[in-house]
Structure formats: C-alpha cells, structure tokens
Wavefront OBJ file of the C-alpha trace (Angstrom):
o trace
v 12.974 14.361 -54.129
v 12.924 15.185 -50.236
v 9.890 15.302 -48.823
v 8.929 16.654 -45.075
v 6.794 13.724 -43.780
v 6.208 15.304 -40.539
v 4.315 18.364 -42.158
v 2.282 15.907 -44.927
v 1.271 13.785 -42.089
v 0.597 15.810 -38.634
v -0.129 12.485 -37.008
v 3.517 11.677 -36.834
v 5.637 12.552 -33.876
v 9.018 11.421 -32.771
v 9.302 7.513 -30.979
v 9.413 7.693 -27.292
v 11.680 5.364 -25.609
v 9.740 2.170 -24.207
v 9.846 1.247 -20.816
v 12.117 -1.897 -21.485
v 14.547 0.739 -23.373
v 14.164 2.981 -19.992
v 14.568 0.376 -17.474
v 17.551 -0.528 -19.428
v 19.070 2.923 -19.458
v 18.646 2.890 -15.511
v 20.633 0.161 -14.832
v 23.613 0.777 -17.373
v 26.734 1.153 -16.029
v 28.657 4.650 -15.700
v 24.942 6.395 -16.197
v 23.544 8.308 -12.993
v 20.052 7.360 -11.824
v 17.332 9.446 -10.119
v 15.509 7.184 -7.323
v 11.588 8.627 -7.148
v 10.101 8.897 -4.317
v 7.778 5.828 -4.593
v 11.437 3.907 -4.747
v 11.684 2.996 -8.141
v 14.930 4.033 -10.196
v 15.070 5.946 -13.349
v 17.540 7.084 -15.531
v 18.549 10.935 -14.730
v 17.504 13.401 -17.104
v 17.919 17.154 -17.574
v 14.858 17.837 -19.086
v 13.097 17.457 -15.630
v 15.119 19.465 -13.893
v 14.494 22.584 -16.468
v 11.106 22.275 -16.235
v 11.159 22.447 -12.680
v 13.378 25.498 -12.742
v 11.279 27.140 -15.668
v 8.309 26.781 -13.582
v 10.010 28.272 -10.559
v 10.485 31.219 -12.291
v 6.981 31.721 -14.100
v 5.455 30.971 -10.683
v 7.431 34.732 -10.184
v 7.435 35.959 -13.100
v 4.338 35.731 -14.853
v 3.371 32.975 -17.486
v 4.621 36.349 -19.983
v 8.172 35.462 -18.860
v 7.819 31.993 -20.826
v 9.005 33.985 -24.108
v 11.937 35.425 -22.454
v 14.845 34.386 -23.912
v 16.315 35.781 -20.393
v 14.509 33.063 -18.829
v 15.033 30.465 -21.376
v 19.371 31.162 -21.016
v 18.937 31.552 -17.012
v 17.175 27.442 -17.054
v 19.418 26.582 -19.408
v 22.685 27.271 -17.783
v 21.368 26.782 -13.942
v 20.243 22.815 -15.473
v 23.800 22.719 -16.934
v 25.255 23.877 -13.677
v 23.141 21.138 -11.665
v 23.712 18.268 -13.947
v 28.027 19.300 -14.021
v 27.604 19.181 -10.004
v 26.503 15.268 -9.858
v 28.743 14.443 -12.818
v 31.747 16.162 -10.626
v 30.776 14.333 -8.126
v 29.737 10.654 -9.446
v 32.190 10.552 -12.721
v 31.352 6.668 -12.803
v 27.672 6.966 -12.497
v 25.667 6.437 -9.857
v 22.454 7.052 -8.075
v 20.905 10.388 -6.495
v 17.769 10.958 -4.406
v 15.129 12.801 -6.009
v 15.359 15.304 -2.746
v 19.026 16.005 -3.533
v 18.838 17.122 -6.934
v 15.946 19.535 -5.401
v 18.471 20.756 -3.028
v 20.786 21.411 -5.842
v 17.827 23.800 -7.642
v 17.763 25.342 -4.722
v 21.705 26.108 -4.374
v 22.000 26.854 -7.754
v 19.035 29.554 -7.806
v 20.704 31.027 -5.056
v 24.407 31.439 -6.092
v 22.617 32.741 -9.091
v 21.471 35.434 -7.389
v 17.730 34.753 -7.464
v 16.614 34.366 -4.070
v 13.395 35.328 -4.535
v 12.793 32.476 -7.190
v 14.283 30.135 -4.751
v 12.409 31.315 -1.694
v 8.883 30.327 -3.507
v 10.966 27.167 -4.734
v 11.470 26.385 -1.041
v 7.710 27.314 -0.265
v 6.914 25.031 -3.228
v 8.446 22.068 -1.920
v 7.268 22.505 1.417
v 3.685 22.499 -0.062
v 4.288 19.796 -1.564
v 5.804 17.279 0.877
v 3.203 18.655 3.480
v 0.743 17.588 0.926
v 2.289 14.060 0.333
v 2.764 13.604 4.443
v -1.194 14.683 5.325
v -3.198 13.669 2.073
v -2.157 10.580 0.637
v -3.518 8.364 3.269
v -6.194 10.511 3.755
v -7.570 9.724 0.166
v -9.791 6.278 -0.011
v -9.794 4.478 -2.884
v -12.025 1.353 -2.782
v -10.784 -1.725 -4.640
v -14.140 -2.790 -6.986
v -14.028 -6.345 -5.940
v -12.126 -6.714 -2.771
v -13.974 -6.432 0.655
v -11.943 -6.516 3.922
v -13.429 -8.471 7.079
v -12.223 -6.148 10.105
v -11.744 -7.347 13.633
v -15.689 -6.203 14.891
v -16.996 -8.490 11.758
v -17.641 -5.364 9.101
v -16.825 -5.505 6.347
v -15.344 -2.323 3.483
v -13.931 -2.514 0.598
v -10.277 -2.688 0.576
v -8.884 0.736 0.868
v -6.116 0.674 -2.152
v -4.917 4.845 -1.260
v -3.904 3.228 1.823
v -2.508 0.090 0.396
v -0.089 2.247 -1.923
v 0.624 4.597 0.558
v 2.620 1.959 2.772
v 3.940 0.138 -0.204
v 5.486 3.845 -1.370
v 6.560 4.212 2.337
v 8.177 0.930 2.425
v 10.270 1.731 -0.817
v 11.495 5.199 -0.248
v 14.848 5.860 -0.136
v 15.607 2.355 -1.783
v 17.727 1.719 -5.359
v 16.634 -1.649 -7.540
v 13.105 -2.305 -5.563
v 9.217 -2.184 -6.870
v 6.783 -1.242 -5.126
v 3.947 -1.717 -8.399
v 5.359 -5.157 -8.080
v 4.584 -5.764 -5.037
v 1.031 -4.651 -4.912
v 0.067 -6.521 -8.100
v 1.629 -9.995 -5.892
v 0.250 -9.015 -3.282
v -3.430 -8.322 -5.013
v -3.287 -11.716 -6.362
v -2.807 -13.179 -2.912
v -6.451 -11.571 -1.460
v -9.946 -12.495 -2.106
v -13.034 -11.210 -1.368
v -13.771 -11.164 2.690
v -10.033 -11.131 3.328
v -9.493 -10.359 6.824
v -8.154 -7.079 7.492
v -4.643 -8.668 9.387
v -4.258 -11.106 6.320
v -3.768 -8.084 3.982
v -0.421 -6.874 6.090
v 0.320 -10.695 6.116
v 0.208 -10.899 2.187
v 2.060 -7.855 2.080
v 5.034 -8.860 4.276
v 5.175 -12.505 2.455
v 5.210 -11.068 -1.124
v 8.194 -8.496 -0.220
v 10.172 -11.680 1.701
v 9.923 -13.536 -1.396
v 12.143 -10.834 -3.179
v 14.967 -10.624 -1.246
v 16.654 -13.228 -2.748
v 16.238 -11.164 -5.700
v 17.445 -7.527 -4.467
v 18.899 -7.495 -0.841
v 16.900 -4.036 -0.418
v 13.734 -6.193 -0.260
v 14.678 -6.960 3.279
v 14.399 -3.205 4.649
v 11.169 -2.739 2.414
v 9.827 -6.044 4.287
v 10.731 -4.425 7.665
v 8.949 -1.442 6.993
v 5.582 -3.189 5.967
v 6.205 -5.308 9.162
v 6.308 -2.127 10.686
v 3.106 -1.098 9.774
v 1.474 -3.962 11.303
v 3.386 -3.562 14.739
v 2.503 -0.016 14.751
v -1.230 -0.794 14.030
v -1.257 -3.316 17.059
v 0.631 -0.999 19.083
v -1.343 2.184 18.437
v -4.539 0.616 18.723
v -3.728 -1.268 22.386
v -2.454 1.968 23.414
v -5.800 4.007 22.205
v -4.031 6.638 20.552
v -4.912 5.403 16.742
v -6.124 2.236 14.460
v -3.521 2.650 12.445
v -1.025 5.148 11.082
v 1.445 5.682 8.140
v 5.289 5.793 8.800
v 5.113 9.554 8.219
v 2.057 10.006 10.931
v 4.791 8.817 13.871
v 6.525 11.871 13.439
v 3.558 13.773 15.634
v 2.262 10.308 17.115
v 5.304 9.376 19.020
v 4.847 12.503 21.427
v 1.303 10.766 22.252
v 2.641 7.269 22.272
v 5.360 7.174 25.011
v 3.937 8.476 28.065
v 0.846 6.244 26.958
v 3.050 3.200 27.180
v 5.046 4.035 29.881
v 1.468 4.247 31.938
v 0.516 0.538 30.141
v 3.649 -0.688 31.457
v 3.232 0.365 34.887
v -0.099 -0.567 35.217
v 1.045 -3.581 34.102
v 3.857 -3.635 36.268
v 6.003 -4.182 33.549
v 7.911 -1.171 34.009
v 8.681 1.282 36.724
v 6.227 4.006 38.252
v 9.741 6.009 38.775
v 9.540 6.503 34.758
v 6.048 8.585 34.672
v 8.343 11.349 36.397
v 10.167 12.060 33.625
v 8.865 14.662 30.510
v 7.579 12.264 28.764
v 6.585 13.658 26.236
v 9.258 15.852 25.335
v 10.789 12.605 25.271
v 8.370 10.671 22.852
v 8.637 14.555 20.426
v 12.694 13.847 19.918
v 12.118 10.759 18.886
v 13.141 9.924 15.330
v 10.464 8.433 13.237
v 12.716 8.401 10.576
v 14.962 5.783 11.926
v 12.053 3.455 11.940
v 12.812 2.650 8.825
v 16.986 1.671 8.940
v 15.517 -2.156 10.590
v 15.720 -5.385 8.204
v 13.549 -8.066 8.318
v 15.023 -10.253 10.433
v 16.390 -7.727 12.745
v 12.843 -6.400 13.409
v 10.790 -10.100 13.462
v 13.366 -10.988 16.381
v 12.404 -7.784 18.136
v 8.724 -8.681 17.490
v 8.810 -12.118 18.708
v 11.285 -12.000 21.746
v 11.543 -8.409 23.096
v 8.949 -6.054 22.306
v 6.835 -6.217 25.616
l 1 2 3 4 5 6 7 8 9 10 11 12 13 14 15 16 17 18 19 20 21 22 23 24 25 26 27 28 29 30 31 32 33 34 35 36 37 38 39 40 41 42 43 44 45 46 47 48 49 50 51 52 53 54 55 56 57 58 59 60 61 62 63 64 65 66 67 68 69 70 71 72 73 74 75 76 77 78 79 80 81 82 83 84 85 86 87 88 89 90 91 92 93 94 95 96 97 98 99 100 101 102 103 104 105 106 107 108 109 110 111 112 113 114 115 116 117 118 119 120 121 122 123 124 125 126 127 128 129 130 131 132 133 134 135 136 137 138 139 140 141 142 143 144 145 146 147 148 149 150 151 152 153 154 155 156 157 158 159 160 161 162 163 164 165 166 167 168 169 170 171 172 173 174 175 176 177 178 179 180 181 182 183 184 185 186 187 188 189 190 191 192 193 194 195 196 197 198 199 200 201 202 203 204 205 206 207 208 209 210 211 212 213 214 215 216 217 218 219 220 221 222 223 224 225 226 227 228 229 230 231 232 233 234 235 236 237 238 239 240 241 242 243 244 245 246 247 248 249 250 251 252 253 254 255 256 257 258 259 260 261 262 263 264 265 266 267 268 269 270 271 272 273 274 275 276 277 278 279 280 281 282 283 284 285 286 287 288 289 290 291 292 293 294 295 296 297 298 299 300 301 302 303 304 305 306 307
C-alpha cells in the first residue's frame, strides 16, 4: 500500500546537497560558476536569480503581488531569459561575476519593459554596495581571546570585522581562492599580545603558502601586502591609520598632494610638482587598479622603489 511519508511525518523535508556535493558541482567541467563577492566560487543557480527578481518587483508592487500569477510568469521567464544569455555565451561552462549576472537583471527588466522595477533594482544595488564600501569596516568585532599590542604599547582585542574585511577585499574578483581559509591559518598563527604589524605579517605568509596551490593566491597576497603599505603610508603621511582597499577611492585625492609636500620637504622630489592640481590629480586616480599587482611584482616595488 502507498503511503505519503512526508504528511505522516512533518519532520521530514527533502536532503539538501552537502557542501562537499556543492564544492564538487563548482568545479565540474562544462557547468557555469557564480564567483561571490567574498571570492569564493559556487555553482550557478537560477533559483537566486528569481528571488532577486521576485523581490524587485514586490519592493513595487506590494507584498499582495506575491500571489500574482502575473508576477510569478514575468520571474519566471525574465530568470529563463538571464540564465539562456550566459549559456549563449559560455556553452562550455565557465565562470561569471556575481556583478554581471546583476547587470543582466537589470537588462532584462528593462527590455521587458519594466523600468520602473529596474530603476528601484538599480537604487537597490546602489544601497547595497554603498553599504558594503562604508559599513563593513566600520563594524568591530572583538576576537574573545586575542589581544593586539599596537605601536604606543595598548593593547585591544583583535578587531576580526576588520580582519575579514581585507581578507574579502583581497579575494574579490578571484576564481578557485578562500578567503575562510585563510583566516582560520592565519588565526592559528596569533596569540594573545600579538603585535599589531605581526597580524598583516601572518596574513601575507599564510596566503604565500597557497600559491603553489592556486596561482590566484599570488594577487590575493599582493593585496594583503597592500594593506600593510597603505597603513605605513597613510599613517607617515597623517591622513589615516589605516584604510580598506575600497576607502582609497576618496583617500587618494588627500594622499598625493600630501606626498608630493613629504617629498619636497624631503628633497626627494621637486618643489616644481606642488604647482600642479594636485588633487584633481590624486581624485582620477584608480584605486581599483591597486589590486591587478602580484606578489612579487609589488614586494620588489616595496623593497627597491617605493621612496
């Protein structure tokens, strides 16, 4: 006799895939693959991408318009529309940017004719990424055990917002890298009292120690480098103790004309430069491209040119 097991025991529900069973599916060949923002690759799926679009159109709508079936065919064919375009154009597999299939939501909202979905869709995103660029670093999160010694002999606990924030910095943008993995090394490499330029240093020496294992290690060990250089930097120059890699895009406009006067009072560089608009100059700067440096390229820019 058939029997419904789901309705005699409500407990049940249907297996989720494990993470082994995910991380498998992400590196398959032929399959496309979504790269998060933290840098970590997962396998793409559409169910994502219509609840994005579903939400898009309640945040218009009305949480009524969840019933519509309107609504329900409009996600449904806009997700199938998305998901054809990266198929079309990646018939092998491959892997997308989280930021490019938003752009896609976007494109397909608006050759569907609602632009006013895809205006607060815009808005939304904009929110967002403002939100990610100001607030993460912003947030302290002391580590329970871990104190950090700073130069003037206090001490704090180690600030672990902070600590993630760089490590997601470092692996933006970047297929078949870590970054959990490289805070949990790097965690087991600091003790209590650590001081405060030891914890970039353990940073730096835990990424270099993957390269061997995924050649993208080198760029994330470059940008962590980075964050040391800017902290030295910033701080000699008085414009900051630190800052994130997404900071620079407003601190480089500060930054140049204050180094250009270091290096003439220094007599480093010429007093000819202070004529220029410096900083109009220092604004057009591209924090962005920051981050295109490997390791080695940027340690032999450290050691024998940076002045």
């Amino acid at each position: 006799m058939h029997t419904d097991t789901t309705r005699e025991n409500p407990q049940a529900v249907a297996p989720q895939p494990s993470e082994t069973s995910l991380d498998l599916a992400a590196t398959a060949p032929g399959q496309l693959r979504v790269i998060k923002r933290n840098g970590t690759v997962v396998p793409y799926t559409d169910d994502k991408i219509t609840v994005a679009i579903t939400k898009a159109f309640l945040a218009v709508e009305g949480g009524n318009a969840a019933a519509s079936s309107r609504i329900h065919e409009t996600v449904a064919r806009l997700t199938e529309q998305v998901t054809a375009t990266f198929k079309r154009r990646m018939p092998s597999g491959g892997t997308i940017h989280i930021e490019e299939i938003q752009d896609q939501v976007e494109l397909a909202l608006m050759r569907a004719g609602e632009q006013k979905v895809a205006r607060d869709y815009v808005i939304y995103r904009e929110a967002r990424a403002q939100a990610r660029k100001s607030g993460a670093a912003d947030v302290a999160q002391p580590h329970p055990s871990i104190r950090v010694t700073r130069a003037d002999g206090s001490v704090q606990a180690l600030d672990m917002g902070r600590l993630q924030t760089i490590i997601r910095e470092a692996c933006e943008g970047l297929a078949e890298v870590d970054g959990a993995l490289i805070e949990s090394e790097t965690l087991k490499n600091l003790y209590d009292g650590v001081a405060e330029k030891d914890v970039n240093t353990a940073l730096v020496m835990t990424a270099r120690t993957l390269v061997e294992r995924e050649p993208n290690y080198s760029y994330v060990t470059a940008r962590l480098l980075m964050d040391n250089i800017r902290a030295e930097a910033l701080g000699f120059l008085g414009i900051a103790s630190s800052a994130t890699h997404h900071e620079m895009a407003d601190l480089y406009a500060k930054a140049l004309p204050a180094y250009v006067e270091k290096g003439v009072e220094f007599e480093l560089l010429d007093a000819k430069l202070k004529d220029y608009d410096l900083a109009k100059l220092g604004a057009a700067l591209n924090h962005e491209r920051d981050q295109q440096f490997t390791y080695l390229g940027l340690q032999t820019l450290y050691d024998r040119y940076f002045i």
